[in-house]
N, C-alpha and C positions, 0 to 999 in steps of 0.2 A: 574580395568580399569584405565589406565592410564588418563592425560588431553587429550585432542584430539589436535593432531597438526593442524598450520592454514597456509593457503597459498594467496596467493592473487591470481586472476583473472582478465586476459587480454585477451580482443577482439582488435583485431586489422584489422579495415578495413572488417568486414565481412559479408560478402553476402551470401542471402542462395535463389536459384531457384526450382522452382517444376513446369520443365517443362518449359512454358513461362511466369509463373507468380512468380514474384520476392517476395519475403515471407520480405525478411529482406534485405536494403540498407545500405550498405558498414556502417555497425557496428561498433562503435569504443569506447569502456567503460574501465575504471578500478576498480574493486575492492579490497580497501585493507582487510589485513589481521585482524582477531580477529573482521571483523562488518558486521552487519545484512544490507544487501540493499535488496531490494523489486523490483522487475518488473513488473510493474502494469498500466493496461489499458485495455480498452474494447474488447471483444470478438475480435478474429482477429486482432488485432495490432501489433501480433511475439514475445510475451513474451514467450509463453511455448514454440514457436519454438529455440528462444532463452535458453530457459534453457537445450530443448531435446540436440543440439548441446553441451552445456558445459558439459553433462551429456556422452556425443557419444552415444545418441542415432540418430543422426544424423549430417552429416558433410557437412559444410559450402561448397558453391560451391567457395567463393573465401576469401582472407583472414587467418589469423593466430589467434587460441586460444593457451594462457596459463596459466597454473596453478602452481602454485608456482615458476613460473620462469622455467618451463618447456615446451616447443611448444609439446601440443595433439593434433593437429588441428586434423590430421587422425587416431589418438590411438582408438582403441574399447575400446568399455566401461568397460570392467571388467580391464586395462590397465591403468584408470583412478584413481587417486585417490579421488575419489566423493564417497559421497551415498545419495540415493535418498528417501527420503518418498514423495509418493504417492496418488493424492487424492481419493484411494481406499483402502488404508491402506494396501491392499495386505497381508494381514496374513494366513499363512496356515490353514481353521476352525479345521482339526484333531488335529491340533498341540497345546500343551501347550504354554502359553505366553513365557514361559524360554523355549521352545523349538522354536519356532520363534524367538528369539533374538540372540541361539544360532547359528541358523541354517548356517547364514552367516559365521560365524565364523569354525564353522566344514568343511565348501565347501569349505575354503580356505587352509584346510589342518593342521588344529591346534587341536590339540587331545581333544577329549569329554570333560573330565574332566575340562579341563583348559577354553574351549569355556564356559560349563556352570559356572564356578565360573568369569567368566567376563562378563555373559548375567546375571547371579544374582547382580551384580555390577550395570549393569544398568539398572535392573528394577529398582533399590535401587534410582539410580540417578533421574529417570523419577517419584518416588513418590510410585512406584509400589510394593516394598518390600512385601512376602508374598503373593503376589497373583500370581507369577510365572505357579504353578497348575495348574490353572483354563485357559478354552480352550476361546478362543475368544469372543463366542454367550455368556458367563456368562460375560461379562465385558460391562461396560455401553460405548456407542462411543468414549467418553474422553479417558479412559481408554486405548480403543485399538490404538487409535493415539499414545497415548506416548509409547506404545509399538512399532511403525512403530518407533518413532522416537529414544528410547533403540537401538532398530535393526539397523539401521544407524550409530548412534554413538557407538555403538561398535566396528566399525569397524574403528574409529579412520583416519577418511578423514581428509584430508586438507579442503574440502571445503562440506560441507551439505547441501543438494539441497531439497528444499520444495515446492510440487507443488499445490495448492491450498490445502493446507492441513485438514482447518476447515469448507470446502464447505456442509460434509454431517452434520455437527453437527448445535445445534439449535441453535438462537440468545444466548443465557445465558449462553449455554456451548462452544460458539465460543470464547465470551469473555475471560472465564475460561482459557481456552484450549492456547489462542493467550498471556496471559500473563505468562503462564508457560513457555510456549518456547522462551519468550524475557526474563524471568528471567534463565533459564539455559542456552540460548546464552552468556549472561553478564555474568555469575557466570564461565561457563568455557573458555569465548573467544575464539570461533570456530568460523571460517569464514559463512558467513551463504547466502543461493542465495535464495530468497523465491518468489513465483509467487499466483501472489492475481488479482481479480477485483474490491476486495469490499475496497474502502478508506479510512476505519475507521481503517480494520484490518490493512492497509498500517501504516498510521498513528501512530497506538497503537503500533507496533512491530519494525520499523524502522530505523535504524541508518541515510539512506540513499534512496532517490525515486525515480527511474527513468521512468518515466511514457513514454508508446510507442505510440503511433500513426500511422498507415499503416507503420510496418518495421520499425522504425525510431525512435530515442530519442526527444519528444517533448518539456521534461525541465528534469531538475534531480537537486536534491539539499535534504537539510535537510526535514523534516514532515514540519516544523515550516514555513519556506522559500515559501516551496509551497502553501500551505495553502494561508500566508499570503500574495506573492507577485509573484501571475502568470501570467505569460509570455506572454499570450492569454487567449482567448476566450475560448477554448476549456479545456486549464486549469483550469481557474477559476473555469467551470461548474463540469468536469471533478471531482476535487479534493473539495468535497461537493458543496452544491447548494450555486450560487449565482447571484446575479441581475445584469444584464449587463444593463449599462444606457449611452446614447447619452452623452457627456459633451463638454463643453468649456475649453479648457486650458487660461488662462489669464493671466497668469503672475506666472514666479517662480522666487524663492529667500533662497537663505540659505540654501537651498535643501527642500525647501518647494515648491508646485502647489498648485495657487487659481482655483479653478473649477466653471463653472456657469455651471447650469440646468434652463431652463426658468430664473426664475428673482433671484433664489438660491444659493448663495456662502458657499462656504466651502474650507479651506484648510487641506493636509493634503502631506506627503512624496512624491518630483518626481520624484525619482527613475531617474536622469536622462530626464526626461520627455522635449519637449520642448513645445511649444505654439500652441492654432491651436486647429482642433477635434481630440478628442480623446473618449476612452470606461472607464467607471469607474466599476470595479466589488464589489458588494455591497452583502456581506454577511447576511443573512435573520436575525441573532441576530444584525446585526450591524445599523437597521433600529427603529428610535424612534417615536411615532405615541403620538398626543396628542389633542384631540377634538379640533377643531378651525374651524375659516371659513375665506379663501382670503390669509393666507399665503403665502410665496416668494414659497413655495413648496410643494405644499398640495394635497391631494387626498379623494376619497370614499372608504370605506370601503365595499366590493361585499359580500366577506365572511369571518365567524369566525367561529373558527372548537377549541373544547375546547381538549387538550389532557392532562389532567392532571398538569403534571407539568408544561406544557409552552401553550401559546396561537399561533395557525397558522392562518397570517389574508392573505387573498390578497386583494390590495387595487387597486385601478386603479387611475392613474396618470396619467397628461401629458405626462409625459414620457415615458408611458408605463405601465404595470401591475406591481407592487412589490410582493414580496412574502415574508413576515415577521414572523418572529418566535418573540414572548414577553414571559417575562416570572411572567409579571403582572396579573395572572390569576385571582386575586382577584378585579381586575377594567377592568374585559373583555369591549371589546368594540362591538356593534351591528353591521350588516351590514346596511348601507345606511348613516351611521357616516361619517361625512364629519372630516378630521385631517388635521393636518398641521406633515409633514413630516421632520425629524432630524437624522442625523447620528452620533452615536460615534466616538472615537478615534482612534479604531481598528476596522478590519475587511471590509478596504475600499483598494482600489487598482486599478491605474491607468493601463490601459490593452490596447494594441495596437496602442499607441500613435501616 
């Protein structure tokens, strides 16, 4: 099997209606060629409907897609050069694993022989060498995914579309699962369209984020970017948990904002930021708690939940409830512990200025 050729991916202006209710508003993204981007957001946002359209499973009521510099807006999907794995795996149970990878390959008119010495090729690639025999039900969940995902890549797409792919598998083997497939994206540079809700997996697997919102792009940028420096409210929370707090802007300089919280300063990056109220979004590692009483910023401690590696407290504050991850488990702290309140250097972010 050859490398998989790669294409880029253009939305342009695209709108999808069902009926009276607008799914997706005028659409407008690009993805380059040889990287993993993710479309990731909550139930109902138009990610899968977005990806169903890039796939022709469904066509845009207004606006232009293309793929590798080709307009499909209206091309049927087998017309497409995509392939899709599925968050059902969709594998034939009768069929052998090399009989499933070949399968595509035979529909398409390429002689047995030669379909299975290229579906053997990419069991090989997906880790699967040897087990091609064995039917479905003998293969552990992992297993049959990277089989969904041989069957795809044999078919040598511009662009490979993955639609919550690690939803039936367990915490331990999502992980597994999600680092294979960001190490054979890297190792062969295919263009990659992946559709997730869960943030970590976004995180752990992609080049690029574009998080939806009712139809719509609400930020898009690197893992790190997002993470570190979201746009709103809804990102911040959105893209792992974090403490959204009342603040004062007081002064910037250098590209630095001084912040007050009641009688508590800190400075840290203003992005821009100018003077006035604003939201600061506070990462639950990014919170330092240290027994005291009267501090510029200080709270109670309600509850302490021990989870092994790290401590979860919630404290309540002037300013609100905190919700703190430490990972000082060896100097837990009680509830009814009065602290005085500290932030680090990272994991702090001026939001809605």
């Amino acid at each position: 099997m050859s490398t998989p050729r790669t294409g880029s991916v253009v939305f342009q202006n695209v709108r999808k209606q069902f009926g009276s209710f607008t799914a997706i508003h005028d659409l407008s993204l690009t993805i380059e060629p040889g990287t993993l981007v993710t479309l990731l957001g909550p139930s109902g946002c138009g990610k899968t409907t977005t990806l169903r359209m890039l796939a022709g499973l469904e066509h845009p009521s207004a606006g232009r897609i293309l793929i590798g510099g080709k307009d499909v807006t209206m091309l049927p999907a087998n017309e497409r050069d995509v392939s899709m794995v599925f968050q059902s795996y969709a594998l034939f149970p009768h069929m052998s694993a090399l009989d499933n990878v070949a399968y595509g390959l035979e529909s398409s008119g390429i002689k047995k022989k030669e379909a299975r010495e290229r579906a053997e090729e990419g069991l090989q690639l997906v880790g699967l060498g040897g087990l091609g025999q064995r039917l479905p039900a003998e293969l552990s969940g992992g297993q049959q995914q990277r089989v969904a995902v041989a069957r795809a890549l044999v078919l040598e797409p511009q662009v490979l579309l993955l639609d919550e792919p690690l939803s039936n598998l367990d915490a331990r083997l999502r992980r597994k699962v999600r680092t294979e497939i960001r190490e054979l994206q890297q190792r062969l540079g295919f263009t990659a369209v992946y559709v997730t809700h869960d943030q970590d997996e976004a995180l752990a697997v992609s080049d690029r984020i574009i998080v939806m919102k009712d139809g719509a792009i609400a930020q898009q940028g690197a893992p790190r970017d997002l993470y570190e420096a979201p746009a709103s409210t809804f990102i911040a929370d959105f893209m792992g948990e974090a403490n959204v707090l009342p603040c004062e802007v007081t002064a910037t300089d250098a590209g630095l904002a001084t912040i007050r919280i009641g009688g508590f300063e800190h400075r840290l990056p203003s992005k821009g930021t100018r003077t006035g109220p604003s939201k600061l979004a506070v990462r639950p590692n990014a919170v330092t708690l240290t027994p005291a009483k009267g501090a510029a910023l200080s709270g109670t401690i309600s509850s302490a939940a021990y989870l092994g590696g790290h401590v979860e407290y919630e404290v309540e504050t002037p300013a609100g409830l905190l919700f703190v991850v430490d990972q000082a488990v060896e100097e837990m702290l009680s509830p009814a512990t009065e602290v005085a309140i500290g932030f680090r250097s990272r994991g702090l972010a001026l939001i809605d200025a």
